[in-house]
C-alpha positions in Angstrom: 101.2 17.0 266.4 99.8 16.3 269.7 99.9 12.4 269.7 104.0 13.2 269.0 103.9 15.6 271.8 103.7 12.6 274.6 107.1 10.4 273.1 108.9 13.5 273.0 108.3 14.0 276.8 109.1 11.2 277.7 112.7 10.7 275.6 113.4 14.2 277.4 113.3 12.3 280.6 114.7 9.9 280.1 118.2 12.2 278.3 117.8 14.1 281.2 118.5 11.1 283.7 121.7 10.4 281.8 124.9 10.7 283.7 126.7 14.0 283.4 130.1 13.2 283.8 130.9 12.7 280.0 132.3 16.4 278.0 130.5 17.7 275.5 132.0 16.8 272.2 131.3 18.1 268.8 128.7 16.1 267.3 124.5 16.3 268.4 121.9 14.6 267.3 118.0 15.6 267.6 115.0 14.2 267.0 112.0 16.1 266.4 108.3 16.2 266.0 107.4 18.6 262.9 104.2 20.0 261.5 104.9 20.9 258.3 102.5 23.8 256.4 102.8 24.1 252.8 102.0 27.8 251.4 100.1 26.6 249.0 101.0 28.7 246.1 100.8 28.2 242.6 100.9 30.0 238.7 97.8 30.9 237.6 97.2 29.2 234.0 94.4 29.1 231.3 91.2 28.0 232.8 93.1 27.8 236.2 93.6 30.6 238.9 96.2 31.6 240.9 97.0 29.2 243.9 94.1 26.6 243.2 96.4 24.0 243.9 97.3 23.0 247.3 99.4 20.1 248.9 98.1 18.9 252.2 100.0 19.6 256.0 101.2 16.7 258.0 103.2 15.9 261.1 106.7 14.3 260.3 109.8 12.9 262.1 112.5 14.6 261.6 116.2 13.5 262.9 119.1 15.8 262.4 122.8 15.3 262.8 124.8 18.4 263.8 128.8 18.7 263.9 130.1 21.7 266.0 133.6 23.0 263.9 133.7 25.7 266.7 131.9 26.3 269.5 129.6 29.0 267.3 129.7 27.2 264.3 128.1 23.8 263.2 126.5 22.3 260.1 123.3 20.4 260.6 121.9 17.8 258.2 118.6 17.6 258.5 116.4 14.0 257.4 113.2 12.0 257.1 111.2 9.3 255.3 109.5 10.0 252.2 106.2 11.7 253.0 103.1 11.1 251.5 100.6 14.2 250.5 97.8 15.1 248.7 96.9 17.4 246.0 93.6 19.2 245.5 92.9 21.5 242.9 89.9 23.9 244.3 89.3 21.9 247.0 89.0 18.3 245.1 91.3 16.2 245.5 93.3 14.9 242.4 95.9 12.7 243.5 99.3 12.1 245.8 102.7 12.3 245.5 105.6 11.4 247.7 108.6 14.1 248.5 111.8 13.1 250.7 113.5 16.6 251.8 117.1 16.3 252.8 118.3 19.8 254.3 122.0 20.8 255.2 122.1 24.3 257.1 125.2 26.1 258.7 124.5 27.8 262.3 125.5 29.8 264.2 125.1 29.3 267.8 125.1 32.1 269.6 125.3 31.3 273.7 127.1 28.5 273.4 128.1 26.3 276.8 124.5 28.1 278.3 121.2 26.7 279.5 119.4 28.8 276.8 121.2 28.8 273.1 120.0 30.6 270.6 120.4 29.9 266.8 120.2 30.8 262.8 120.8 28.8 260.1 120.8 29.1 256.2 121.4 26.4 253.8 119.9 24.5 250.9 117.3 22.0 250.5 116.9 19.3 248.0 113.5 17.5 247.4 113.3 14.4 245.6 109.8 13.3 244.0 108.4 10.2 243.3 105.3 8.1 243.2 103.2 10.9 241.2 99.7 10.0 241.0 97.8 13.2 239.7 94.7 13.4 237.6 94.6 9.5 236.9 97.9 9.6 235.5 97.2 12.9 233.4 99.7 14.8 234.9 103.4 14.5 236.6 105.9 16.8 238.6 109.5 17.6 238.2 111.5 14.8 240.3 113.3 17.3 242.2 113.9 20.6 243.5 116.7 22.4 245.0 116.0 25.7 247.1 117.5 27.9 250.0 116.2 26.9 253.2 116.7 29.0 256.5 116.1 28.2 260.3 115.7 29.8 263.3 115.8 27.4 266.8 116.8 27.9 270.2 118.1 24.7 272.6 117.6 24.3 276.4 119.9 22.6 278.6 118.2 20.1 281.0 121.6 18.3 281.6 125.3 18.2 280.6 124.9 16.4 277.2 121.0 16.7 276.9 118.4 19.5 275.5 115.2 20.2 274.7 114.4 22.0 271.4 112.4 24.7 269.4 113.0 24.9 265.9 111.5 26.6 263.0 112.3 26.4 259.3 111.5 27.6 255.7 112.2 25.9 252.8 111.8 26.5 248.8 110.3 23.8 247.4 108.5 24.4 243.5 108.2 21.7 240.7 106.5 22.1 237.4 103.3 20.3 236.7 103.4 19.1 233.6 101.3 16.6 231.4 102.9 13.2 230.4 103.9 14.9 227.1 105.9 17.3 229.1 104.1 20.5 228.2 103.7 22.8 231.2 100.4 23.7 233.2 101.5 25.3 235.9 104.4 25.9 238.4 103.7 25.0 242.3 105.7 26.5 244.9 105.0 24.1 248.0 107.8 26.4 250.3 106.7 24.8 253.4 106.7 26.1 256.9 108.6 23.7 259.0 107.7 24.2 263.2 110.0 21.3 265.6 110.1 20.0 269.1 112.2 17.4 270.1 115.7 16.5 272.0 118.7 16.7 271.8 122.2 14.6 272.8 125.5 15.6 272.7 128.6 13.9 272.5 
């Protein structure tokens, strides 16, 4: 998180030397620095307690695109790269997977045109899954997951078109694990915790 900290700095600097005679229009565009933090929660199975498995934290990009049908009300897409994490079961690790987490969220904005704005968001979030590598092969997980997702963010104002952001998110992400045969071991509910900084532009 902190070696993302520095570039985010410095991109607010330089939005906030833009020029501020263009309007505000109704599209924005962010990008972020995010440490994600799974829950870590999972079914308890024979021979396998509760929440033994865990999928590992990691800071991501994030870039959202926001469109602003009034001046309360916007939709934001939220996007990534595929992420890389891995998977240990009581504390050893048995393999990786990769997850790419679209999001779409309406807000509402609730100070809009001010120097601070506050906002919520609810939505849904859909997961794909690929490049499963658990257990030397042994095992596999559902290729993807749709669940709510809600946020809560806040933008500041350093000049007419440019901000600086706070933004944090919870998303329901669960898949299956299942052996190649397809029979069921346990379910894993990764429902990460999603905590942003970035900037902002809009135009």
């Amino acid at each position: 998180m902190k070696s993302l900290i520095l570039p985010v700095a410095l991109a607010a600097g330089l939005l906030s030397s833009a020029p501020l005679q263009a309007q505000e229009g109704p599209w924005m565009v962010r990008l972020r620095a995010v440490s994600l933090q799974p829950a870590d929660k999972s079914d308890g199975a024979s021979g396998l307690p509760a929440d033994a498995i865990h999928v590992s934290s990691k800071t991501i990009p994030e870039v959202d695109i926001s469109y602003f049908f009034t001046k309360n009300l916007a939709a934001e897409l939220v996007l990534t790269v595929p992420q890389e994490h891995d998977v240990t079961l009581s504390g050893t690790k048995i393999g990786t997977f990769k997850e790419l987490p679209p999001t779409l969220t309406a807000q509402w904005h609730f100070l809009p045109g001010q120097t601070v704005d506050p906002y919520v968001g609810l939505g849904l979030n859909l997961t794909l899954i690929s490049d499963v590598k658990l257990a030397g092969g042994a095992l596999d997980l559902d290729k993807t997951s749709v669940g709510l997702a809600a946020q809560v963010g806040v933008d500041f104002k350093v000049a007419k078109q440019c901000f600086i952001n706070l933004d944090a998110k919870v998303a329901q992400i669960r898949s299956d694990v299942k052996t190649t045969a397809g029979a069921k071991v346990t379910t894993v509910k990764v429902d990460p915790f999603l905590f942003g900084v970035g900037v902002g532009y809009r135009f």
